[in-house]
C-alpha positions in Angstrom: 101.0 80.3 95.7 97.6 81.4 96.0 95.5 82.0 99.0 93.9 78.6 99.6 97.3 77.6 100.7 97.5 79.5 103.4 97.0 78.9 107.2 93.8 80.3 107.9 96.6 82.4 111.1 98.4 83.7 107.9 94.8 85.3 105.5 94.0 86.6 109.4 97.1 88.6 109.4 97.4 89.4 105.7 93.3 91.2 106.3 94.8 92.9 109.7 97.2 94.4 107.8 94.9 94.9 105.1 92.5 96.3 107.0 95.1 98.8 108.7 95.6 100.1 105.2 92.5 100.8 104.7 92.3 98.5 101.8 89.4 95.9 101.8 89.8 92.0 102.1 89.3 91.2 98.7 92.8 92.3 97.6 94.2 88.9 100.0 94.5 87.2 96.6 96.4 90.2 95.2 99.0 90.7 97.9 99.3 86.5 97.5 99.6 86.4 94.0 102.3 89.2 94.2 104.3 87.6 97.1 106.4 85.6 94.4 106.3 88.4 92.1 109.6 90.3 91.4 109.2 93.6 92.8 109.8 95.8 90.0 107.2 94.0 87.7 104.7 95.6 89.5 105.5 98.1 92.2 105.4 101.2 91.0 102.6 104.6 91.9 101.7 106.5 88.7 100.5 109.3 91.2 96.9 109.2 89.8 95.6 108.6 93.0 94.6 104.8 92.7 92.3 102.9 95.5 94.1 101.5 96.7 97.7 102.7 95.7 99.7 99.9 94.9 101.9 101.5 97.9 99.6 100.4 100.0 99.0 96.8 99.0 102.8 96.7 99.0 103.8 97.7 102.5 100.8 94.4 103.1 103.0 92.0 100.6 106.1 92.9 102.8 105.1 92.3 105.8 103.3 88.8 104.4 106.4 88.0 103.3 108.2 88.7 106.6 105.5 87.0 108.4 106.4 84.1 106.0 109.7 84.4 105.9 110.0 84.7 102.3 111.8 87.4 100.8 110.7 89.1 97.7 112.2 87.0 94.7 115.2 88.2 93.0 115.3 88.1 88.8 
């Protein structure tokens, strides 16, 4: 998936949410490239302080993925 198949309701929500992260727009295509992604390939905070911390970006990919109702792949 990646974000030119998305409603244009859907990239408004994901940048609400990213927005109330504090996170700019720009990371839309990461939380859409991840939405497919197995959790534990890349969900992890190495505590160094990243901006944004991947928690961050991943409390946006759940609820995309609620909004969606897709739940996060299982492998």
């Amino acid at each position: 998936m990646d974000a030119m198949t998305l409603s244009e309701a859907a990239k408004t929500r994901i940048c609400t949410w990213l927005a109330a992260e504090q996170v700019d727009s720009s990371y839309l295509a990461f939380v859409v490239r991840h939405l497919q992604a197995e959790d534990s390939t890349w969900r992890w905070c190495c505590g160094s302080n990243c901006d944004p911390c991947v928690q961050r970006l991943g409390r946006v990919v759940d609820q995309t993925r609620q909004f969606l109702g897709q739940p996060p792949p299982v492998g």
